[in-house]
VMD Tcl script that builds the backbone (N, CA, C; Angstrom):
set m [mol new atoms 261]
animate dup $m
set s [atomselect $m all]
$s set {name element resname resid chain x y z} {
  {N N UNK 1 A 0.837 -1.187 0.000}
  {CA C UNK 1 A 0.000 0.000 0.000}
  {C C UNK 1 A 0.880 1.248 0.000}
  {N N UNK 2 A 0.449 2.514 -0.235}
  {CA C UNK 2 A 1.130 3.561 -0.540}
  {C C UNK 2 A -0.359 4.371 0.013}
  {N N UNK 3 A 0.460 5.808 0.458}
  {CA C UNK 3 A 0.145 6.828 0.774}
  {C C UNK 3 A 0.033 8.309 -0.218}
  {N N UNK 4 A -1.075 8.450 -0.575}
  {CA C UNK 4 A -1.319 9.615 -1.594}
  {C C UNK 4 A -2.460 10.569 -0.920}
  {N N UNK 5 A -1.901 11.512 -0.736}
  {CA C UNK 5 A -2.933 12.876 -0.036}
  {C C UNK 5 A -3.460 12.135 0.680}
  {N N UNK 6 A -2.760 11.569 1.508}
  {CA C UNK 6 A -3.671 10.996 2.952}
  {C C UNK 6 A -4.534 10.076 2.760}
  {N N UNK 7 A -4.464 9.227 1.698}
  {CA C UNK 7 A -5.526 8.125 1.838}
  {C C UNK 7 A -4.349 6.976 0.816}
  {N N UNK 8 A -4.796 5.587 1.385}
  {CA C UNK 8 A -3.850 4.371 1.247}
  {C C UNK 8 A -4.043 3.822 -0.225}
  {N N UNK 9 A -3.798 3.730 -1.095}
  {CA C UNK 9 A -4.191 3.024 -2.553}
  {C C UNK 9 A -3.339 1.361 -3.106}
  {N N UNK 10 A -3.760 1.126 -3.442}
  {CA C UNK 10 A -2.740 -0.232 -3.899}
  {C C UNK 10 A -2.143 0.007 -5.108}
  {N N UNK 11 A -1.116 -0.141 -5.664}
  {CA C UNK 11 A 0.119 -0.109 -6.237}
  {C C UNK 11 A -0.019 -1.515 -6.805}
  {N N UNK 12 A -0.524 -0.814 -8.670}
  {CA C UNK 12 A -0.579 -1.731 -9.123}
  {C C UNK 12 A 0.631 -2.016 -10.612}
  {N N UNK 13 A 1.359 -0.927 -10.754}
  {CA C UNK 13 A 2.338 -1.090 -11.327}
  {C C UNK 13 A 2.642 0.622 -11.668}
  {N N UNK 14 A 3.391 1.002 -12.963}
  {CA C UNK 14 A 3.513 2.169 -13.302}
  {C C UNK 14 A 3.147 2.341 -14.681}
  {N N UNK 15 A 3.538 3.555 -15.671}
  {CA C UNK 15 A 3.034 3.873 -16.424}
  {C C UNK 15 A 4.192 4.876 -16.766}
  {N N UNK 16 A 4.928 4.827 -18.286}
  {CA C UNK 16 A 5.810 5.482 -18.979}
  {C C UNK 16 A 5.347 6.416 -19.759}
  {N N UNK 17 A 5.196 8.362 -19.820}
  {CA C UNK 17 A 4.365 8.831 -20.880}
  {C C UNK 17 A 5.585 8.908 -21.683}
  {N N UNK 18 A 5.746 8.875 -23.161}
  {CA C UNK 18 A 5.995 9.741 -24.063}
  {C C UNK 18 A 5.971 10.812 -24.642}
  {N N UNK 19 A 7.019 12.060 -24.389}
  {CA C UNK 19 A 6.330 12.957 -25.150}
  {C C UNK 19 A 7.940 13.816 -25.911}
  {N N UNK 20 A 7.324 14.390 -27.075}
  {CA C UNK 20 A 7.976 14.778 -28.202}
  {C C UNK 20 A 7.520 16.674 -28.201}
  {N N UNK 21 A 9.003 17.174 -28.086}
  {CA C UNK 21 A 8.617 18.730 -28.335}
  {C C UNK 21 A 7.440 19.325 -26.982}
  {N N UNK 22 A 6.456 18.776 -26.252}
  {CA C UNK 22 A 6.088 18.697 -25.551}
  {C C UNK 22 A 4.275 18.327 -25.960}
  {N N UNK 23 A 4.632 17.650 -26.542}
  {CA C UNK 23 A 2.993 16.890 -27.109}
  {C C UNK 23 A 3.189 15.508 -26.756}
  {N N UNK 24 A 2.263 15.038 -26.177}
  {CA C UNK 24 A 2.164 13.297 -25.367}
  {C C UNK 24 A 1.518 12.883 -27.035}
  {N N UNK 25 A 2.808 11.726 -26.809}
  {CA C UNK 25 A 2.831 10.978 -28.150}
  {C C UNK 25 A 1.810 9.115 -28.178}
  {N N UNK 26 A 2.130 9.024 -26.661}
  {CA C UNK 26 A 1.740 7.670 -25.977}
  {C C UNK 26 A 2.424 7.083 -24.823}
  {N N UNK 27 A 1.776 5.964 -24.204}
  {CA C UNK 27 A 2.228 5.706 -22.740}
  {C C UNK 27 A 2.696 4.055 -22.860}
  {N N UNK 28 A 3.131 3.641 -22.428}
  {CA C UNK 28 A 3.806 1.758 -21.634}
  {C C UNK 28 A 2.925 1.488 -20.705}
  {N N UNK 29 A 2.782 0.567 -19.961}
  {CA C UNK 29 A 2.732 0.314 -18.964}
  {C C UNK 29 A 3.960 -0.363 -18.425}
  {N N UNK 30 A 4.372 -0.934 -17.021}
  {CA C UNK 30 A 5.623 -1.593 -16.549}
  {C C UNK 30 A 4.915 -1.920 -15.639}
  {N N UNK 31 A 5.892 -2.827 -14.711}
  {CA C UNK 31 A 5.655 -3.541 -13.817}
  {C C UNK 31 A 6.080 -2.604 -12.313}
  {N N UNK 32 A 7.867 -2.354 -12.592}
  {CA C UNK 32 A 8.608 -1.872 -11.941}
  {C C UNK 32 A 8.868 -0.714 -12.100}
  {N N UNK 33 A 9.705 0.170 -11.153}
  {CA C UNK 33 A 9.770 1.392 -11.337}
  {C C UNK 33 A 11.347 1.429 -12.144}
  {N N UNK 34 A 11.713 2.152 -13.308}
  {CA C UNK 34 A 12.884 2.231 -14.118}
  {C C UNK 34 A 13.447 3.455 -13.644}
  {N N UNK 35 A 12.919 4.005 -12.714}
  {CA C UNK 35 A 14.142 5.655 -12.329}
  {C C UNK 35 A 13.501 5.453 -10.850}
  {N N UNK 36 A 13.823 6.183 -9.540}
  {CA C UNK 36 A 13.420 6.841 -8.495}
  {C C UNK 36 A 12.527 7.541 -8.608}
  {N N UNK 37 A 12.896 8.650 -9.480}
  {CA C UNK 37 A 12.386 9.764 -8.852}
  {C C UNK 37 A 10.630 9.690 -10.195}
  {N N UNK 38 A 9.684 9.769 -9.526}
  {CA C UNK 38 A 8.421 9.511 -10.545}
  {C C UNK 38 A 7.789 11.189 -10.757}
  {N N UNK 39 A 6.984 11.215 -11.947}
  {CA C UNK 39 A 6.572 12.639 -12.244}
  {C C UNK 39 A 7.510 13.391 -13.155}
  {N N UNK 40 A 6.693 14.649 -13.112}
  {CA C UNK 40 A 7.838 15.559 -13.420}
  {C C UNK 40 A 9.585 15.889 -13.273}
  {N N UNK 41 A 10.049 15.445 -12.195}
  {CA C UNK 41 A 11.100 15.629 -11.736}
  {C C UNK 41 A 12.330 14.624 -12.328}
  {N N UNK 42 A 11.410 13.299 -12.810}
  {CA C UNK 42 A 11.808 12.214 -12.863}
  {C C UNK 42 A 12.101 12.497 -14.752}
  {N N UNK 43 A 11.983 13.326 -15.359}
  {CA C UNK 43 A 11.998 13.456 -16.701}
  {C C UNK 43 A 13.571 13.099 -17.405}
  {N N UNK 44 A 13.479 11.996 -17.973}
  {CA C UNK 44 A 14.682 11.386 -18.750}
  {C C UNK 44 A 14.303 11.796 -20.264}
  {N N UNK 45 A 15.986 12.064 -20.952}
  {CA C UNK 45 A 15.821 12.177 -22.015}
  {C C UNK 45 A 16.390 11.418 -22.675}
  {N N UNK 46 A 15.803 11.252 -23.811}
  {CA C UNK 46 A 16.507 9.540 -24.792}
  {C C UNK 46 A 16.249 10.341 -26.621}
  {N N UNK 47 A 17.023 9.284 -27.586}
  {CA C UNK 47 A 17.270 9.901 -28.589}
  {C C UNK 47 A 16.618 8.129 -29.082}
  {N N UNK 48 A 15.248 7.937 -29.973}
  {CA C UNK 48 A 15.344 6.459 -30.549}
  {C C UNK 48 A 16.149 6.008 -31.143}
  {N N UNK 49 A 16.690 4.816 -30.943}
  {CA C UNK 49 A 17.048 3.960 -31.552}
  {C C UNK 49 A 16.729 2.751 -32.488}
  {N N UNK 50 A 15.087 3.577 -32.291}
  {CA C UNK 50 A 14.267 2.041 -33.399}
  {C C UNK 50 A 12.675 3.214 -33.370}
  {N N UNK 51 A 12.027 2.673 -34.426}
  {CA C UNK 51 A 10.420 3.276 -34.308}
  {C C UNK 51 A 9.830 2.447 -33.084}
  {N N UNK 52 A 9.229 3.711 -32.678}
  {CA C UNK 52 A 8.352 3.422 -31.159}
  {C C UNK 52 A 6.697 3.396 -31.759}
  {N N UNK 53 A 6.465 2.274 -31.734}
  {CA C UNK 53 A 4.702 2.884 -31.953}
  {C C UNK 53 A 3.704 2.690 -31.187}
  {N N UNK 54 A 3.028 3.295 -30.951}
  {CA C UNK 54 A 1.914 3.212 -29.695}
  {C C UNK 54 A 0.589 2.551 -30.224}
  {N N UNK 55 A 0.022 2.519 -29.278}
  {CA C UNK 55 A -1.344 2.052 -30.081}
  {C C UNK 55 A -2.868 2.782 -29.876}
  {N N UNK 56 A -2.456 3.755 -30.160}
  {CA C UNK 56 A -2.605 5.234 -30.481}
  {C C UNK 56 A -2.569 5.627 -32.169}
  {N N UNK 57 A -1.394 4.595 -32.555}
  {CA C UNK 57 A -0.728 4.924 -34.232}
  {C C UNK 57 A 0.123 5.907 -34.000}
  {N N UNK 58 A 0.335 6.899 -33.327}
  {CA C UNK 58 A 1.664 7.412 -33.080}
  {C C UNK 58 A 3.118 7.356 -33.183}
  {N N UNK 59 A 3.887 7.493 -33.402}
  {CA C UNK 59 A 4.898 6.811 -33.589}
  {C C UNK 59 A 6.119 7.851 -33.483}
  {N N UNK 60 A 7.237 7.434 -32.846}
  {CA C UNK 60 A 8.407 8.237 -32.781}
  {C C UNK 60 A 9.471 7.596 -33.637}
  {N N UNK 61 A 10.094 8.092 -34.423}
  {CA C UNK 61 A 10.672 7.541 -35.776}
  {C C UNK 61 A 12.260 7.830 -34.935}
  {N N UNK 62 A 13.147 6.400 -35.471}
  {CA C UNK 62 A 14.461 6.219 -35.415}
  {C C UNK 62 A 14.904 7.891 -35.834}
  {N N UNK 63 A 16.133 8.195 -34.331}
  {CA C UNK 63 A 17.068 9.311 -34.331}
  {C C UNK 63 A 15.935 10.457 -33.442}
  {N N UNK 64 A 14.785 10.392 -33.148}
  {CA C UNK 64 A 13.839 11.698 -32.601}
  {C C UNK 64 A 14.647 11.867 -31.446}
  {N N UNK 65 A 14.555 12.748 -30.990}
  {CA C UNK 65 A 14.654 13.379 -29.601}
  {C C UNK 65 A 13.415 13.158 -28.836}
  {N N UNK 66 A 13.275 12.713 -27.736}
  {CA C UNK 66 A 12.203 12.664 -26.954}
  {C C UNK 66 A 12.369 12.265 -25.376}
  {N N UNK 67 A 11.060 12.543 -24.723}
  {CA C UNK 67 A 11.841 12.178 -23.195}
  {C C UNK 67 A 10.034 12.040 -22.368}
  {N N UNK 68 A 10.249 11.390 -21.695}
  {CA C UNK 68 A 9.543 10.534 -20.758}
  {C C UNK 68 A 9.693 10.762 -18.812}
  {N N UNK 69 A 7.871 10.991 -18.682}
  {CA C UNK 69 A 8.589 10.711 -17.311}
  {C C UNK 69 A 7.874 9.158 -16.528}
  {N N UNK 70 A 7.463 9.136 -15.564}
  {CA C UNK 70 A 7.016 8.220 -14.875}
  {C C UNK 70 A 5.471 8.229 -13.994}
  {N N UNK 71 A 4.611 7.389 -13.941}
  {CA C UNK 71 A 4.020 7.817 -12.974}
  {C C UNK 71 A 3.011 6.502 -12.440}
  {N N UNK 72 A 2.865 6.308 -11.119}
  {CA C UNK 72 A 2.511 4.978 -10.471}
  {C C UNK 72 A 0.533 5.179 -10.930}
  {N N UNK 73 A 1.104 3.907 -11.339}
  {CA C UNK 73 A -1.095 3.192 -11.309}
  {C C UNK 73 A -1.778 2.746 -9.843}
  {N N UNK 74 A -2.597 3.168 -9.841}
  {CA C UNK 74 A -2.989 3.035 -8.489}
  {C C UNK 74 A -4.176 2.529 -8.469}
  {N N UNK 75 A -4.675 1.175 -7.778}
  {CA C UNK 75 A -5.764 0.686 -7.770}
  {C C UNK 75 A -6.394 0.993 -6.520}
  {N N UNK 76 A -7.544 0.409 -6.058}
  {CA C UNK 76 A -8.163 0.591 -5.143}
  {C C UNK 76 A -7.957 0.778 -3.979}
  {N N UNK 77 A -8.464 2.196 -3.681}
  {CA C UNK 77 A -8.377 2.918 -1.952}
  {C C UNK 77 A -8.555 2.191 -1.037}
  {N N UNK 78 A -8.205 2.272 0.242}
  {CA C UNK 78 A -9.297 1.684 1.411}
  {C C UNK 78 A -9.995 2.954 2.193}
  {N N UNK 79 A -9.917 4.413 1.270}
  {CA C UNK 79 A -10.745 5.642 1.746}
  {C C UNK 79 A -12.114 5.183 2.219}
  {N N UNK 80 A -12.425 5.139 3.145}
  {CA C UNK 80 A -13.606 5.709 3.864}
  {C C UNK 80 A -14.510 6.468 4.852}
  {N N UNK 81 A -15.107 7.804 3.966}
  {CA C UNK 81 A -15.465 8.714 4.656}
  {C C UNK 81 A -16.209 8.856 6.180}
  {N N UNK 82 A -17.436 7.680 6.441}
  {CA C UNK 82 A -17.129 7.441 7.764}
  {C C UNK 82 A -16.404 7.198 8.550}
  {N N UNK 83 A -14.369 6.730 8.439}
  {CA C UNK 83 A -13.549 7.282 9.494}
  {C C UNK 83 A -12.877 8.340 9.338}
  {N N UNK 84 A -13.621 9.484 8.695}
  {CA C UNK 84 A -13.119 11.228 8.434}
  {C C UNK 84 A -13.665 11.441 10.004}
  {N N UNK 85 A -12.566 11.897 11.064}
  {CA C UNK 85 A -12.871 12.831 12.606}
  {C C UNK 85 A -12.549 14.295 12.062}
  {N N UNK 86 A -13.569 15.263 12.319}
  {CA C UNK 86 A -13.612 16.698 12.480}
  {C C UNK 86 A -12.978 17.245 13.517}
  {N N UNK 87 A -11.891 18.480 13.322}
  {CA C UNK 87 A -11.360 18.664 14.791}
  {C C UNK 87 A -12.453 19.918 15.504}
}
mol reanalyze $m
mol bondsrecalc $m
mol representation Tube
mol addrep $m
């Protein structure tokens, strides 16, 4: 379980975006986390080495410049508003 704005979610893997020039081209899914740091902060840059195609039809063509960040999938809360205490 993991902690997001105060309520517990299950951690069900992650999610790689793609994006080019700054237009989201398409996403992965993964299992594991491939950097630390997730989000914005976490932004790697890569140059292809092969056509990327999404299934979307998108596609980032051998030699692009492009860069990716990270961000966790999150399945079901155990939020429930009857144990919200008012101070």
């Amino acid at each position: 379980m993991n902690l997001l704005h105060g309520i517990e979610y299950e951690k069900i893997g992650y999610y790689v975006e793609y994006m080019v020039n700054g237009k989201y081209y398409g996403s992965i899914n993964i299992e594991e986390k491939d950097r630390e740091t997730v989000g914005y902060c976490g932004r790697q840059y890569h140059i292809a080495t092969e056509d990327i195609v999404f299934s979307n039809k998108k596609r980032i063509k051998k030699g692009m410049k492009y860069y990716t960040h990270l961000y966790p999938l999150c399945g079901r809360s155990n939020f429930n508003p009857k144990n919200i205490k008012t101070l």
